[in-house]
C-alpha positions in Angstrom: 17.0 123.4 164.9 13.6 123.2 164.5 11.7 126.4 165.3 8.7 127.4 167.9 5.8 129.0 166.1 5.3 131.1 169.1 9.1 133.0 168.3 9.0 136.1 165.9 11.3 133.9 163.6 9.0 130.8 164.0 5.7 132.5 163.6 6.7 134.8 160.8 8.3 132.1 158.9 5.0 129.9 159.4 3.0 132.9 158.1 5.3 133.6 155.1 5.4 129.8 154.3 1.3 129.9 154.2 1.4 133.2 152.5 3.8 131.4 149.7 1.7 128.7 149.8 -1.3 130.8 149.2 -0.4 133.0 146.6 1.1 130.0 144.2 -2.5 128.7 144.6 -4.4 132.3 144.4 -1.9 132.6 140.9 -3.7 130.1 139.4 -7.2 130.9 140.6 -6.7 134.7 139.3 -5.7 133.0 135.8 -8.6 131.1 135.7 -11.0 134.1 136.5 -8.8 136.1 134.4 -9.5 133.4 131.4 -13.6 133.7 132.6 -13.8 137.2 132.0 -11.8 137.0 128.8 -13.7 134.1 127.3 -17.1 134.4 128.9 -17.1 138.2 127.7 -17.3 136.6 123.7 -19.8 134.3 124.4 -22.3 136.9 126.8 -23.7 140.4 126.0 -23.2 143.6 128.2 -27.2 142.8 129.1 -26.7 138.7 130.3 -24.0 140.2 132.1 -26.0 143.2 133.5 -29.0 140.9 134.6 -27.0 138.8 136.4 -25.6 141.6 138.3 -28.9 143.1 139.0 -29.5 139.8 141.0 -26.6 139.3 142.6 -26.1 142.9 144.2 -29.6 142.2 145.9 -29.7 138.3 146.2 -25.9 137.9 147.4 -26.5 140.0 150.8 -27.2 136.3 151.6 -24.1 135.6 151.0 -23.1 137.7 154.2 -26.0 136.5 156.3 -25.4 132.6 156.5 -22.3 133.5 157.8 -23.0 135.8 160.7 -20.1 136.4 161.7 -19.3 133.3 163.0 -16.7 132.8 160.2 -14.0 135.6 161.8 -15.4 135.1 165.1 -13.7 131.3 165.1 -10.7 132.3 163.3 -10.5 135.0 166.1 -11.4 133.2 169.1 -8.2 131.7 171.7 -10.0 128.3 172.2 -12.1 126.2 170.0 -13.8 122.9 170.8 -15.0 119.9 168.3 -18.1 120.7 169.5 -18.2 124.2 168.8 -17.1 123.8 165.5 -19.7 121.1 164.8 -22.1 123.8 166.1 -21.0 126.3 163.9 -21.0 124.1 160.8 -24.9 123.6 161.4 -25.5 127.1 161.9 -24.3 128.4 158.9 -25.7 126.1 156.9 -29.4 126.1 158.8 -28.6 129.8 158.0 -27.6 129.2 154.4 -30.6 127.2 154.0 -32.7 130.0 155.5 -31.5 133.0 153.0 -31.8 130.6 150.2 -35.6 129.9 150.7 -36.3 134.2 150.9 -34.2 134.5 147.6 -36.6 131.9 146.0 -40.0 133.2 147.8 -38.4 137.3 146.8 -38.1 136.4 143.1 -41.1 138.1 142.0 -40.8 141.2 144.5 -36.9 141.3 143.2 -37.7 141.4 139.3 -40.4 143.9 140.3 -38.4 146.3 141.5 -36.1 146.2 138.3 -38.9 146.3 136.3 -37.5 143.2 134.2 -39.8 139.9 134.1 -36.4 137.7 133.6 -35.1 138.1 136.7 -37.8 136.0 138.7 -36.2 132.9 136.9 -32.1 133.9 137.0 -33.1 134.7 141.0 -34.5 131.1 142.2 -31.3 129.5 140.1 -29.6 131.6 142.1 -31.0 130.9 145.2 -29.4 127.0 146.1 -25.9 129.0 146.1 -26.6 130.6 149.1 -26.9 127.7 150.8 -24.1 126.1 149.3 -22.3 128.7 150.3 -23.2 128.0 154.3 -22.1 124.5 154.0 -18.8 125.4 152.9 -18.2 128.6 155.6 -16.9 126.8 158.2 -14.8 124.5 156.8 -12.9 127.5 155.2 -12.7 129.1 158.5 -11.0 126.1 159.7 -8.4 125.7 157.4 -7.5 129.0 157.9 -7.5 129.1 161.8 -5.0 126.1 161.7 -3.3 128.3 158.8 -3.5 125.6 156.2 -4.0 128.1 153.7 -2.3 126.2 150.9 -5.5 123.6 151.2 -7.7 126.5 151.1 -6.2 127.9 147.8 -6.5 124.1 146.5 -9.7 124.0 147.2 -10.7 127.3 145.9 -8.5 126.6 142.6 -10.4 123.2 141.7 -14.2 124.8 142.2 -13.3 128.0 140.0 -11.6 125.7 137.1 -14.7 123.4 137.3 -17.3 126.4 137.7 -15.8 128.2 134.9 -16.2 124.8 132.8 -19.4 125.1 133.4 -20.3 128.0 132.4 -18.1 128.0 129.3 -20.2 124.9 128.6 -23.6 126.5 128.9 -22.6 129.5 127.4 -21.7 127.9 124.1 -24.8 125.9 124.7 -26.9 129.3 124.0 -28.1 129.8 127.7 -27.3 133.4 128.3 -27.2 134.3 131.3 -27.9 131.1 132.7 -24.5 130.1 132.3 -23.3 132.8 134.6 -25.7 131.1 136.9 -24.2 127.8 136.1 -20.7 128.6 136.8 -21.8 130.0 140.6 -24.0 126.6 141.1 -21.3 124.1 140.3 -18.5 125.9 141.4 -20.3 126.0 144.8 -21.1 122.1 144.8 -17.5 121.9 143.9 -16.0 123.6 146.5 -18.4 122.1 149.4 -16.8 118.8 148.4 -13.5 120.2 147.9 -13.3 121.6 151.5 -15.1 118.6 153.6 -12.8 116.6 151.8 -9.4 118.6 152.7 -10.5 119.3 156.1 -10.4 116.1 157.1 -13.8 116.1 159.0 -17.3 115.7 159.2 -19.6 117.2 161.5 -21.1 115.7 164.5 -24.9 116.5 165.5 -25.5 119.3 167.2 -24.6 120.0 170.7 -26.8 122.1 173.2 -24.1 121.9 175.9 -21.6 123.9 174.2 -21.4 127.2 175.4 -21.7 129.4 171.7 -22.4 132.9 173.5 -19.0 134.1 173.0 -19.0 133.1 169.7 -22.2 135.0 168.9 -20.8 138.2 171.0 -18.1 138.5 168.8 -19.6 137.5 165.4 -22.7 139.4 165.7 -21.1 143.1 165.8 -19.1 141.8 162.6 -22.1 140.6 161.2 -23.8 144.2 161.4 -20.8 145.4 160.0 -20.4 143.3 157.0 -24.2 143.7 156.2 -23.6 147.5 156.3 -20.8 147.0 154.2 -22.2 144.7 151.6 -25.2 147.1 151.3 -23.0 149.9 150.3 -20.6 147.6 147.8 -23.7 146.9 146.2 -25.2 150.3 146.0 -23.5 151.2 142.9 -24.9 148.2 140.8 -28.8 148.3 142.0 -28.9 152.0 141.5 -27.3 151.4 137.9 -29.6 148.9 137.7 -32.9 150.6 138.9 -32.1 154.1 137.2 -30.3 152.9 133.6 -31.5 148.9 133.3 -29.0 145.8 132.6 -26.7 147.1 130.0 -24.9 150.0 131.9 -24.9 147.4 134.8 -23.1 144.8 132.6 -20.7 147.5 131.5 -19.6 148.3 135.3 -19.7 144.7 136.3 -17.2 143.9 133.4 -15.1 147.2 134.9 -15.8 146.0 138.3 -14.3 142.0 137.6 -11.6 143.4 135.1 -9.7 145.4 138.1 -10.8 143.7 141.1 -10.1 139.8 140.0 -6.1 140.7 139.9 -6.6 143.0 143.0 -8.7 140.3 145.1 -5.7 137.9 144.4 -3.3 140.0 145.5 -5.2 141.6 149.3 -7.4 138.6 149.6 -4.6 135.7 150.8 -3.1 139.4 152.5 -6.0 139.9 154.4 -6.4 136.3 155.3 -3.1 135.5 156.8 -3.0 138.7 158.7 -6.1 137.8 160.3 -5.1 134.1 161.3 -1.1 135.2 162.5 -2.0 138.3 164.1 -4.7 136.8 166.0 -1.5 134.9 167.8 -0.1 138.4 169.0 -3.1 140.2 170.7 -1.2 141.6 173.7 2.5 141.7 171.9 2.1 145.5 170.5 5.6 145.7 169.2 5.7 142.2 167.3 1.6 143.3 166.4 2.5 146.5 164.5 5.8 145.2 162.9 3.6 142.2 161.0 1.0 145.2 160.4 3.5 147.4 159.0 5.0 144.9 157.0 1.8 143.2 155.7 0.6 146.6 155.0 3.9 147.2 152.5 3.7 144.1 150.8 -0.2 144.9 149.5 0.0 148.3 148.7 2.9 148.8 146.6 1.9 146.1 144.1 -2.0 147.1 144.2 -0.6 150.1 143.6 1.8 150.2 140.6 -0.8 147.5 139.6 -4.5 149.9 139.7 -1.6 152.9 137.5 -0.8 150.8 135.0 -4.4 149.9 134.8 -5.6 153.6 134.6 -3.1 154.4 131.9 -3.3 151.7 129.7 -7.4 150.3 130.5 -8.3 151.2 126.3 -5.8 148.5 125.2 -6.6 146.2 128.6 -10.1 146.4 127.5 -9.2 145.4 124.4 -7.3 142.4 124.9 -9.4 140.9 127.7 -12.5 141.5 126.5 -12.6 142.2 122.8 -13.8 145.1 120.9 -17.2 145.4 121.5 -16.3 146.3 125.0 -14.8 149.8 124.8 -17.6 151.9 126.5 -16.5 150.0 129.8 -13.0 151.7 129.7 -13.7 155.0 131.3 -15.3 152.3 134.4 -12.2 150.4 134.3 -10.0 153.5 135.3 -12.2 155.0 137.6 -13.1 151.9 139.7 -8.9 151.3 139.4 -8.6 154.3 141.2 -11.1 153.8 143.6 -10.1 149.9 144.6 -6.4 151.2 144.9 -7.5 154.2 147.6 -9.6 151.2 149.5 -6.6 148.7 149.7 -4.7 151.5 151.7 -7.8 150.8 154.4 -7.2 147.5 154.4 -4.2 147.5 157.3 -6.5 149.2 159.4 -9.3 146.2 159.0 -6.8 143.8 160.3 -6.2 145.6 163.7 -9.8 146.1 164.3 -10.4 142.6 163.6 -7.7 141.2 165.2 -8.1 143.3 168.2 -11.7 142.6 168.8 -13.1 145.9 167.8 -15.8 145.1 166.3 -18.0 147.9 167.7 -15.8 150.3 166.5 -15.5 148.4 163.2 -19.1 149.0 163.0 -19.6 152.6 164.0 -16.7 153.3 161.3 -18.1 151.5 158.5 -21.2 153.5 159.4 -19.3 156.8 158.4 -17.7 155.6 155.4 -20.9 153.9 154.1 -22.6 157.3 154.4 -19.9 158.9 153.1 -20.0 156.7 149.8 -23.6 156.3 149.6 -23.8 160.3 149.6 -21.3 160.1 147.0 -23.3 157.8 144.7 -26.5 159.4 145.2 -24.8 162.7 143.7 -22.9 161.0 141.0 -26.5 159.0 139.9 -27.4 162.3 138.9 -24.9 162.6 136.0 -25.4 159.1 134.5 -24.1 155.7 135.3 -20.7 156.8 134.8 -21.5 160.0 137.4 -21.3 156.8 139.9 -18.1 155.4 139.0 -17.1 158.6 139.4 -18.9 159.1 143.4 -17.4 155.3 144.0 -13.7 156.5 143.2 -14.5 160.4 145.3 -15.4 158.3 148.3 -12.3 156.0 148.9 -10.2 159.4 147.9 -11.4 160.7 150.9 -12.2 158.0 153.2 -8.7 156.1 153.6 -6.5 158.7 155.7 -9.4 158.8 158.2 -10.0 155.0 158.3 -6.2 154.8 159.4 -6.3 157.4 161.9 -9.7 156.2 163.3 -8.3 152.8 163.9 -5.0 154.3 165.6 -7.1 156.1 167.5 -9.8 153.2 168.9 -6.9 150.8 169.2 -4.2 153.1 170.7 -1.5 152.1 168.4 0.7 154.4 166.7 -0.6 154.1 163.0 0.6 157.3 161.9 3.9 155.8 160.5 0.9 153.7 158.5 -0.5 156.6 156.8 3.1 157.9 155.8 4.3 155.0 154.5 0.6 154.7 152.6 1.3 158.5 151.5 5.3 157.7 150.2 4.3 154.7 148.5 1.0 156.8 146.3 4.0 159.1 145.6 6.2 156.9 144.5 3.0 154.5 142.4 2.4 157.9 140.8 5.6 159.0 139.7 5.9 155.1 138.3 2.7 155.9 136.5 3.0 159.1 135.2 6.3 158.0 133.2 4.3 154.7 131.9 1.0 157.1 130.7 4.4 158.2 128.7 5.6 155.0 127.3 1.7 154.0 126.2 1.3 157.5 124.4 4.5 156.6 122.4 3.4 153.5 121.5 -0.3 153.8 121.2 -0.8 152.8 117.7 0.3 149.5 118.5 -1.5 146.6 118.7 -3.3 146.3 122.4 -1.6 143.5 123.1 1.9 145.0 122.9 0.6 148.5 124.5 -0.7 146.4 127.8 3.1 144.5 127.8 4.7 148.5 126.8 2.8 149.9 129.9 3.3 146.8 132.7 7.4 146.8 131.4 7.0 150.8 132.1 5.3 150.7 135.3 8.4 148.0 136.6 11.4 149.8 135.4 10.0 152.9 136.4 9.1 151.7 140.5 12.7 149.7 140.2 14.5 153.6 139.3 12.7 154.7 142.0 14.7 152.6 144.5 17.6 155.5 144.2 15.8 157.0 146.8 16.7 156.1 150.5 13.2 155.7 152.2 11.8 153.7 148.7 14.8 151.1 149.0 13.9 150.7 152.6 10.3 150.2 151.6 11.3 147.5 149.2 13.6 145.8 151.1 11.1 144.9 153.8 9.0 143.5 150.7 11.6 141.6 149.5 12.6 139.9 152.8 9.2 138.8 153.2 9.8 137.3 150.0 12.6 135.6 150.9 11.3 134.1 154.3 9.0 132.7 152.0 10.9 131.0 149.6 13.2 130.1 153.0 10.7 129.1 155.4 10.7 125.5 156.8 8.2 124.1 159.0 7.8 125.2 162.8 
């Protein structure tokens, strides 16, 4: 019998159908970007690398602006006209177009505050992405309000294979860091035409007679919010970058991609499908926190056992992915492990205030816990770049118990069973770590690549003991009937 999407069955099977669908596609994305870093890193120096990163951290705020919050806001939103959506395609990209022309004009001003000439030029390449990037917002956010996520994860596949052609090309082509700048053009081109053409829709003129206020009333609070929050992701890279110049910048950014392209493919599609199903249960607070509670185990256990194995083993990771000329980025590599792991455990919270239309209270927390990190980087600066690694992992150490009780407490949901089951699983991650920083000491003087497949073996059979215990085996078996809905589900 064919199932309603609107049952608990229906829906979650729908959900766990995209999330399959999502993930097969995200696998093969985080090989590709996995294969970027690894190859790019033997054709580019720590300082290409560096420069680029200089630019992006100030020039990709634009990134955030074409999008003003329009994207969530009609993922979010009951009811959604043609019209509307034609609206909000022209928006962005008016908006896109908009931030790409005060990159361009801010060149000068942008290289000045760097004090490094090169950057004028590696900024106005840069610019034309931005609005690239508006052109292709909504048509994302479609996809994924209709939860055809498996088109998105095509689309996003086929632009980062034929953006990382691109700048394989030009980096064998002697460009430098103009190949970094190559891969972001074309893969953007890519995946405009990607999108519009797996969307199935092209956007009528503008309409005045749509009514967009609500829209705007729900995007713009997000908007301030992700501003805010881009500002203080950035932070660490432009104070690198302004205190220590490119190369300590390209070390980070190399630390920064090495930990958070495997963790990005595992919370991204998460974070995504949340959104889109729980969007379906606004006023259903018993159905709402089960898909929360089990959405929050399937990301955190793997990020997890994942960010340990990463910590214990990052000399011979380094290593193998991306060569030896790269081992100053190591002690990065653990400490931004750490801190991306802490951050995941917020992530559960993100979706309720999202979901819920919080966005207020989104803001005035993001507020705190962007002072909180910005404090904490300001201090670190003080003791050399690797003083802020060290504020960026301090800062999620302390700011995930109280971004879980915050939300519990604006929402008025009971997300204390949350913060256990986030406390039992670091317990459990730990003790799976602490027996593969074991294994890799026994085995260190082999080669790296055997070490890395020593310490991700460890880290497995370790979590699987673990299951002896009553509460874990709970834990897992929630994870693994997701799993199996999955593999199970047929369509609503």
């Amino acid at each position: 019998m064919q199932e309603r999407a609107g049952t608990t069955v229906g829906l979650g099977r729908t959900a766990a159908r995209s999330g399959a669908q999502t993930l097969l596609g995200q696998a093969g994305r985080f090989v590709l970007q996995l294969a970027s870093v690894v190859v790019l890193a033997r054709l580019l120096s720590e300082s290409d690398y560096g420069l680029v990163g200089m630019a992006l951290a100030i020039v990709g705020v634009g990134h955030i602006i074409k999008d003003i919050g329009l994207a969530s806001a009609s993922v979010q939103t009951h009811s959604l006209t043609r019209g509307q959506r034609d609206n909000l395609f022209w928006i962005n990209s008016a908006a896109g177009l908009s931030v790409a022309v005060i990159a361009a004009t801010s060149a000068p001003f942008i290289a000045s505050f760097y004090n490094r000439a090169e950057l004028t030029e590696i900024v106005l390449w840069l610019a034309p992405s931005l609005l690239l990037a508006g052109m292709t917002t909504q048509y994302r956010a479609d996809l994924t309000r209709r939860l055809k996520l498996g088109r998105v994860a095509i689309a996003e596949l086929a632009s980062t294979a034929i953006g990382f052609t691109a700048g394989v090309l030009t980096a064998l082509g002697g460009w430098g860091p103009v190949a970094l700048v190559a891969q972001q053009l074309v893969g953007g081109l890519a995946a405009v035409i990607f999108f519009c053409m797996l969307s199935g829709w092209l956007p009528a003129l503008y309409r005045r007679q749509e009514n967009m206020s609500h829209l705007f009333g729900m995007g713009l609070p997000l908007f301030a919010t992700q501003i805010f929050t881009y500002v203080v992701n950035n932070a660490d890279a432009i104070l690198i970058g302004r205190l220590f110049g490119p190369v300590p910048v390209g070390l980070y950014n190399r630390g920064l991609q090495l930990v958070r392209v495997p963790m990005n493919q595992m919370r991204g599609p998460l974070d995504t499908l949340s959104l889109s199903v729980l969007a379906k249960l606004h006023d259903e607070n018993d159905r709402f926190l089960q898909f929360v509670r089990r959405g929050q185990l399937v990301m955190i256990y793997p990020l997890l056992a994942a960010a340990g194995a990463l910590i214990v083993a990052a000399p011979a990771v380094v290593d193998v992915a991306l060569g030896p000329g790269w081992g100053e980025a190591v002690v990065y590599v653990q400490l931004i492990a750490l801190g991306e792991a802490m951050n995941s455990l917020a992530s559960a919270g993100g979706w309720i205030y999202m979901s819920r239309g919080l966005a207020s209270q989104l803001l005035r927390f993001t507020i705190f816990s962007g002072v909180v990190r910005l404090v904490a980087l300001l201090v670190g600066s003080s003791f050399g770049p690797v003083g802020v690694a060290v504020g960026f992992a301090a800062a999620h150490l302390f700011v995930w118990p109280v971004s879980l009780w915050w939300v519990g407490r604006v929402s008025q949901l009971a997300t204390g069973a949350m913060i256990l089951a986030a406390l039992r699983a670091i317990t459990v991650c730990a003790a799976g770590t602490f027996a593969t920083w074991i294994v890799v000491l026994l085995v260190n003087g082999l080669p790296s690549t055997l070490v890395v497949l020593f310490a991700a073996a460890a880290q497995v059979i370790g979590l699987a003991i673990l299951a002896l215990v009553p509460a874990v085996r709970r834990d897992y078996g929630e994870i693994f009937e997701t799993i199996r809905m999955s593999r199970g589900a047929k369509s609503p």
